[in-house]
C-alpha positions in Angstrom: 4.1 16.8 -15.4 3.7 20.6 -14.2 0.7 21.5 -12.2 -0.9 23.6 -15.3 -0.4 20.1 -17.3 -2.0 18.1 -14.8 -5.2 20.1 -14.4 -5.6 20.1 -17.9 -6.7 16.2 -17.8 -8.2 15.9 -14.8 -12.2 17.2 -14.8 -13.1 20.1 -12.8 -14.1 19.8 -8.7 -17.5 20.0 -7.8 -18.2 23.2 -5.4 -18.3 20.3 -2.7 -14.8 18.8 -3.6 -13.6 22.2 -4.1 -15.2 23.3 -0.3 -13.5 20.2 1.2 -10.1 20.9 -0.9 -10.5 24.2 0.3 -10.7 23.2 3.9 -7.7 21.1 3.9 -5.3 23.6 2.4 -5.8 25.4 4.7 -5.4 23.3 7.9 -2.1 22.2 5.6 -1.3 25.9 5.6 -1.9 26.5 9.4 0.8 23.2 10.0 3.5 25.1 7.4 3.0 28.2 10.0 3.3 26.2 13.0 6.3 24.4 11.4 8.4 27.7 10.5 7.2 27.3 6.4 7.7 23.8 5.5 6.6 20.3 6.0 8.2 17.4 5.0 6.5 15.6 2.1 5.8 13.0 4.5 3.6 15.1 6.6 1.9 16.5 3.8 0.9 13.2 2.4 -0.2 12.4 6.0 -2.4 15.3 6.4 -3.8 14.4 2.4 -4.8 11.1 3.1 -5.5 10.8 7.2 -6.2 14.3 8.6 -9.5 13.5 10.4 -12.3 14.0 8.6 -10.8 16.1 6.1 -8.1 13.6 4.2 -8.9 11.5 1.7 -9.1 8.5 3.5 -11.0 9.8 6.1 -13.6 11.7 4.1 -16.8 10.2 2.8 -16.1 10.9 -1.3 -16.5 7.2 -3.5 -12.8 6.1 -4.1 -13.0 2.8 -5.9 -15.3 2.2 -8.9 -17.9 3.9 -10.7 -17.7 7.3 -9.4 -14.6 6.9 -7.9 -10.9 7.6 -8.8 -9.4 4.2 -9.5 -10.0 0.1 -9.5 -8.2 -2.4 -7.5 -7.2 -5.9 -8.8 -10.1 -7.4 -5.9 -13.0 -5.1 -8.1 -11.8 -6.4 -11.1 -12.7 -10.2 -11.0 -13.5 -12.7 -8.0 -10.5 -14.4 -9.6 -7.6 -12.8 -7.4 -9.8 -13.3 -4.1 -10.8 -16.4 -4.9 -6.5 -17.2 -5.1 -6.4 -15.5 -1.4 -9.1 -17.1 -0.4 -7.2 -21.1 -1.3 -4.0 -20.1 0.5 -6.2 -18.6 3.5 -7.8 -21.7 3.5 -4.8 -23.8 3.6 -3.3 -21.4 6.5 -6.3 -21.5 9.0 -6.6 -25.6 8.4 -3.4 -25.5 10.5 -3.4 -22.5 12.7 -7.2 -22.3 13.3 -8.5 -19.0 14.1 -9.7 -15.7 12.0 -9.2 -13.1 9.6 -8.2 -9.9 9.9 -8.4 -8.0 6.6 -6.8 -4.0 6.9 -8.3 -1.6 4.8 -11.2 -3.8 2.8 -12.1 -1.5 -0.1 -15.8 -2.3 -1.0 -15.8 -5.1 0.4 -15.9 -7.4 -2.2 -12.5 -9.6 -1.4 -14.0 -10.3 2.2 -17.5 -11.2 0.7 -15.6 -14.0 -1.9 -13.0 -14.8 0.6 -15.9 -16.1 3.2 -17.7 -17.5 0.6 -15.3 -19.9 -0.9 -14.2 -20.4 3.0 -17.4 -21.7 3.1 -17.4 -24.1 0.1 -14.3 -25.9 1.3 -15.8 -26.1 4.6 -12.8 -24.1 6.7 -14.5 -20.5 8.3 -12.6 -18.3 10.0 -13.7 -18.1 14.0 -14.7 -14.4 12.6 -13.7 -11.9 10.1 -12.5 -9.0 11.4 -12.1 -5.9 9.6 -10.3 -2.5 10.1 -11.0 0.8 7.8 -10.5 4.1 7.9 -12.2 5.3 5.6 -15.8 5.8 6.6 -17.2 5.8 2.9 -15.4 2.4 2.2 -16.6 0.9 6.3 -20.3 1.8 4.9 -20.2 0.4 1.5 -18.4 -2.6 3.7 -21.4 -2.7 5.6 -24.1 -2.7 2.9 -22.2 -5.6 0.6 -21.8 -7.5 3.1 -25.0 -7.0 5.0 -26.2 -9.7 1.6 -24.1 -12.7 2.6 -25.9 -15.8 4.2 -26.4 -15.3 8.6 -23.9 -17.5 9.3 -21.3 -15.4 6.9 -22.5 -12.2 8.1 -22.3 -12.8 12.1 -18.5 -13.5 11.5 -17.8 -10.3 10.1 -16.7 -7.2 12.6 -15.4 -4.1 12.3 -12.5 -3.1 14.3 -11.7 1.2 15.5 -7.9 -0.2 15.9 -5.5 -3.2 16.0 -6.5 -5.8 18.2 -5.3 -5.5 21.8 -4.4 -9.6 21.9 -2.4 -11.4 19.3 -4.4 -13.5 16.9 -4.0 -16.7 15.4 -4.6 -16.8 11.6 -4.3 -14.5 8.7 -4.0 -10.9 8.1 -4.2 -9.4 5.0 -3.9 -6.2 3.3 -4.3 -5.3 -0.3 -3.0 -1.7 -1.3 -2.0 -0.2 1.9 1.4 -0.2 1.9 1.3 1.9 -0.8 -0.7 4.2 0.6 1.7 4.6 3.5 3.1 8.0 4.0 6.3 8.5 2.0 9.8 10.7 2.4 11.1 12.3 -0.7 14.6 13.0 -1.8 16.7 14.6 -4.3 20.3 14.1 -5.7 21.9 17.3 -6.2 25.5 18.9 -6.0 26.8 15.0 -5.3 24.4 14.8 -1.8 20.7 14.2 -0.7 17.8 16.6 -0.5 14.7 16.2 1.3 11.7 17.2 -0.8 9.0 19.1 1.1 6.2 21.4 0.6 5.9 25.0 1.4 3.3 27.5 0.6 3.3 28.8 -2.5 1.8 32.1 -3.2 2.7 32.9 -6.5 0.4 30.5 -8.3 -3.0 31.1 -6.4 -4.2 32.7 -9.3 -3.6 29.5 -11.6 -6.0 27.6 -9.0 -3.9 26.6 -6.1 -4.2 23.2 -4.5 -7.7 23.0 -5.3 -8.1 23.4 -8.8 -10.3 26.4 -8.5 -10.9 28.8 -11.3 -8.0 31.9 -11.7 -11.2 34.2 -11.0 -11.4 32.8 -7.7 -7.4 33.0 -7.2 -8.1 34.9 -3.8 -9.7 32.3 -2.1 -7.2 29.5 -3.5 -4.2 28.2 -1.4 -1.0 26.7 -3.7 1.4 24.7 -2.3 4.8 24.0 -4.1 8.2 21.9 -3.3 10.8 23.1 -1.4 14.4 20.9 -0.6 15.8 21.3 2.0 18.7 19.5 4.5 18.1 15.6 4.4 17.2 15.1 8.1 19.3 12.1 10.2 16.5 9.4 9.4 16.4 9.9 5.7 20.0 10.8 5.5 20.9 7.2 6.8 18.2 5.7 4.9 19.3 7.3 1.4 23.1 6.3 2.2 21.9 2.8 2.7 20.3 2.6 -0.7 23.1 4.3 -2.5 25.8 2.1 -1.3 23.3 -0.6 -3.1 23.2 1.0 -6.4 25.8 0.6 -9.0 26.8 4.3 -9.8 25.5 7.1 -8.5 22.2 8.9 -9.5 21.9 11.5 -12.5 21.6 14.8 -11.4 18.6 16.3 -10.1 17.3 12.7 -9.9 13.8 12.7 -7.6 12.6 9.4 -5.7 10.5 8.5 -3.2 11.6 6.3 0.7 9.0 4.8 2.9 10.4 5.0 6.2 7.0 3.9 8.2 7.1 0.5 6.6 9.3 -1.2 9.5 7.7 0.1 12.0 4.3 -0.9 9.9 5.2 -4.4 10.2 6.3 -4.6 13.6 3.0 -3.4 14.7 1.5 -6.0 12.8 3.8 -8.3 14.3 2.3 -7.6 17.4 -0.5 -8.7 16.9 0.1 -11.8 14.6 0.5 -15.2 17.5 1.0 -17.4 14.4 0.0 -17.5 11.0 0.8 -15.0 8.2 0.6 -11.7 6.9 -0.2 -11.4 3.1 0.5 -7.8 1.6 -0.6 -7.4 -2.1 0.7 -4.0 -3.8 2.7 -2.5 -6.2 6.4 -3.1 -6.2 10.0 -3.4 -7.6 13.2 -4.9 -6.6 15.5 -2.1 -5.4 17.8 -1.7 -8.1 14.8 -1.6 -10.4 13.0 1.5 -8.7 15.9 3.5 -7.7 17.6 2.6 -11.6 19.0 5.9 -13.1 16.6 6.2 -16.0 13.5 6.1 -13.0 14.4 9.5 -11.9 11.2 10.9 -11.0 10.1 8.2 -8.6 6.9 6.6 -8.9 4.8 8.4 -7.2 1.1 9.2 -8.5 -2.0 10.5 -7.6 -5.5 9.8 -9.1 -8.6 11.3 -9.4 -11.8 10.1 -11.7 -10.2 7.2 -12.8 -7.2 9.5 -14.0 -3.4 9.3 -12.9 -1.0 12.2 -13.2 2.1 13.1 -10.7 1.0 16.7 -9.1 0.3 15.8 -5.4 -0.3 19.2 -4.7 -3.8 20.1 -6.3 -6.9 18.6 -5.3 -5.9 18.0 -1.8 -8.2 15.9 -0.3 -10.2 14.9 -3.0 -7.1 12.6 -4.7 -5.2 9.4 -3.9 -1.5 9.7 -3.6 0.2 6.7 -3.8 3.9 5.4 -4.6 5.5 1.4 -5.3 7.3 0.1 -2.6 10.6 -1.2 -2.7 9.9 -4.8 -2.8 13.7 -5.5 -1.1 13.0 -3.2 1.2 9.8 -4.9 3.3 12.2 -8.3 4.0 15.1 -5.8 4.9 12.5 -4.6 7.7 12.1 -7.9 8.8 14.9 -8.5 10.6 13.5 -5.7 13.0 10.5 -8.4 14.3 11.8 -11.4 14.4 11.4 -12.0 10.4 13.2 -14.2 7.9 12.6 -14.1 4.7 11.4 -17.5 2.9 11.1 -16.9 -0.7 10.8 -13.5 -2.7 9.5 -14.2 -6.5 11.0 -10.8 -8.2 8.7 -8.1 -8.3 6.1 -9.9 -7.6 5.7 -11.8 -4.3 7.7 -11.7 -1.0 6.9 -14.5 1.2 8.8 -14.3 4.8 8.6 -16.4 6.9 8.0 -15.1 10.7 10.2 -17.4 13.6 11.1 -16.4 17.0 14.9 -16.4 15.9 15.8 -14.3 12.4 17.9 -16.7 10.7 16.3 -18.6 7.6 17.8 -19.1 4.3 15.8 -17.6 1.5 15.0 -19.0 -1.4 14.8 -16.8 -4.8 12.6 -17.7 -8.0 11.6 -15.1 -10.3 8.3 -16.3 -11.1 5.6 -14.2 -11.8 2.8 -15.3 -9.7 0.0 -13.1 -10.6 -0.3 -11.2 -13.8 -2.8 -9.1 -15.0 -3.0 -6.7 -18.0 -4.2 -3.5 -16.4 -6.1 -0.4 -18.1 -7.6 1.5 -15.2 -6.3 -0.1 -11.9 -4.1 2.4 -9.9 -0.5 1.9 -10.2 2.4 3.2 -12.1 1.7 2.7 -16.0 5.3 1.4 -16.3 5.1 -1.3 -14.1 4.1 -4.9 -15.6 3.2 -6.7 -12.9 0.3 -4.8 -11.0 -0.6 -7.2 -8.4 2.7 -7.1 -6.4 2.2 -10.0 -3.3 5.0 -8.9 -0.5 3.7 -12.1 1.9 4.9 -11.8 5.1 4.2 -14.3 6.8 4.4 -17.6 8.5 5.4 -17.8 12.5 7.1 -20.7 13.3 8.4 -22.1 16.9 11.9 -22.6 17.3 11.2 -26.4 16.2 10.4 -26.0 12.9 12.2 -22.5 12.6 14.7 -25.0 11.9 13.4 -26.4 8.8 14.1 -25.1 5.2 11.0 -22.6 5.0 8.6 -22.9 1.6 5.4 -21.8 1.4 2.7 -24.1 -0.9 2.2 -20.6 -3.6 1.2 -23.8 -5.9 -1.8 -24.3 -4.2 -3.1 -20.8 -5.5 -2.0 -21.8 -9.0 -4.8 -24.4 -10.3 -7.4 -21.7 -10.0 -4.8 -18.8 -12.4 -5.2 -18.5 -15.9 -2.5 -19.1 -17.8 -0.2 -21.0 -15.5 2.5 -21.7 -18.6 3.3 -18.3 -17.7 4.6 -19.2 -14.5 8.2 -21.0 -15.2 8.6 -22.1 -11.6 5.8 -24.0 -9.2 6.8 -23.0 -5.4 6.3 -26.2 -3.3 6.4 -26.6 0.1 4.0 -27.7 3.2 2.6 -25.6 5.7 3.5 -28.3 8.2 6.0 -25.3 9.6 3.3 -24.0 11.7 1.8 -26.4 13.0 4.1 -26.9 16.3 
């Protein structure tokens, strides 16, 4: 979809979201000068979502819900946090300990989780929460300002990772996507990197901001530029094509998180015991990087609209992109990971030992379904709630034990659970020594 296309769904910017736009491009525009003219799309998605108090994470606009630009599965029904909340349950009955929930959205998951905690009679020592996004940390506050007092004095809010490891669960619904992505190109039989350079040519069409042509002096366009792969993403990309069958089509365009392993390792850090549950979008390797995929996956949204131009309405629009659901057990293996069961496409489960050695076990068992309208995510992928669970810590004593993970627990409360062929068994015995 071309720039003019995009624009010609999306609803016009308010003169505030056009200020703010307006203010971003150009502290975007000041980094391309610094940088010699370009910036890997990596950066640029960096500075759209997390530049202090200008990106759109860090800015105060409504992003999920009424009034915002998209819906997560937790907003949808208390049905998929009630589901986290049973396996959370079952986790801190053995570890003990709290919750630590990464990027909480409105709120809402945290507020069911603690409730049905509370009905089965196993509360976290406290419910920490970390968010960058000061619009979200305030509607955070006001949501769950309503719970019970002895709900509410468990909850905290964090300014960064915790300093000492914690026992318990962490969890983290749609961040990964969020995560700052590389793009590449295959052309001439090699890799491109896809980055952004300023683009003066199409001020007068409304730059990144969407602005009216009348106001083309003011505007500041952005457009994508390749250039040399560099060392990280080379590697990376040669990796992934010695995976594929065949090589890609030319001019083929995808998308490579390279922040995801070092994501996880942080979290690692601070995880003593227990497990790390991701929820996202995903697909199995071969799956996103297939030939007939070759524009990536990546999106943006804005008013509960999704299009592919990440270059207007900076600031004022998600970006987001699947992850590579082979990919987050690859990473693993740099933090002491092994990977227990991966259900495909839609839940990774690894296990997390103090040796890397576990055999995995594969089922392709859909574990959460959901027919989506206006959730954010790729319109062509079926399963929206992607779970990448990673997971358990185990000692070196039961590190020797065939890892499972008790995913049928979750299952009695899941509609339609004919839909699931296989039942994953298992005890959570692994962490109690």
């Amino acid at each position: 979809m071309t720039a003019s296309a995009a624009r010609s769904i999306l609803p016009p910017l308010s003169p505030e979201e056009r200020h703010h736009s307006r203010s971003l491009a150009g502290l975007i525009r000041a980094q391309l000068a610094a940088a010699g003219g370009w910036l890997s799309f990596e950066r640029f998605m960096e500075l759209a979502l997390y530049a202090p108090g200008l990106g759109y994470y860090s800015a105060g606009s409504v992003k999920i819900g009424v009034g915002g630009d998209f819906v997560t599965a937790p907003e949808v029904s208390d049905l998929f946090n009630r589901c986290v909340a049973r396996q959370c349950a079952e986790i801190l009955t053995t570890t003990g300990g709290g919750i630590l929930e990464l990027g909480a959205g409105t709120g809402r998951m945290a507020a069911t989780v603690l409730t049905a905690l509370a009905a089965q009679g196993v509360l976290p020592e406290r419910y920490a929460i970390l968010e960058v996004s000061a619009d979200l940390a305030a509607r955070q506050r006001a949501r769950l300002a309503q719970l019970p007092p002895q709900l509410r004095e468990r909850v905290v809010w964090l300014e960064g990772l915790p300093q000492s490891p914690l026992r318990g669960v962490m969890l983290a619904n749609e961040v990964a996507d969020a995560l700052p992505c590389r793009r590449f190109t295959w052309r001439d039989g090699a890799v491109r990197e896809l980055g952004v350079a300023l683009d003066e040519t199409t001020a007068c069409a409304g730059g990144a901001t969407g602005g009216a042509p009348e106001a083309c002096g003011e505007e500041i366009s952005f457009r994508e530029q390749s250039a040399a792969a560099e060392p990280a993403l080379a590697r990376a990309c040669e990796g992934l094509l010695a995976s594929l069958d065949g090589e890609l089509p030319p001019g083929y365009v995808s998308e490579l998180c390279l922040r995801v392993g070092p994501w996880i390792a942080s979290l690692s850090e601070c995880l003593e015991r227990g497990v790390l549950l991701l929820c996202d979008y995903g697909l199995p390797r071969r799956h996103y990087y297939h030939r007939e995929r070759a524009s990536g996956t990546l999106r943006c949204h804005f008013k509960q609209r999704a299009h592919a131009d990440p270059y207007i309405n900076v600031g004022v629009q998600d970006i987001t992109a699947c992850e590579a659901v082979s990919s987050v057990p690859k990473s693993r293996s740099r933090c002491c990971f092994s990977l227990a069961q991966v259900c495909c496409s839609v839940v990774s489960n690894a296990c997390k030992t103090r040796r890397s050695a576990s055999k995995p076990i594969i089922s392709s068992s859909p574990i959460f379904r959901s027919r989506r309208r206006h959730t954010r995510g790729p319109s062509n992928v079926t399963a929206f709630t992607i779970a990448l669970s990673i997971a358990h810590k185990l000692c070196q004593e039961s590190a020797r034990r065939r890892c499972q993970w008790p995913w049928s627990s979750c299952m009695t409360a899941w509609p339609r659970p004919r839909a699931i062929s296989h039942r994953l068994t298992g005890t959570v015995s692994d962490l109690r020594e």
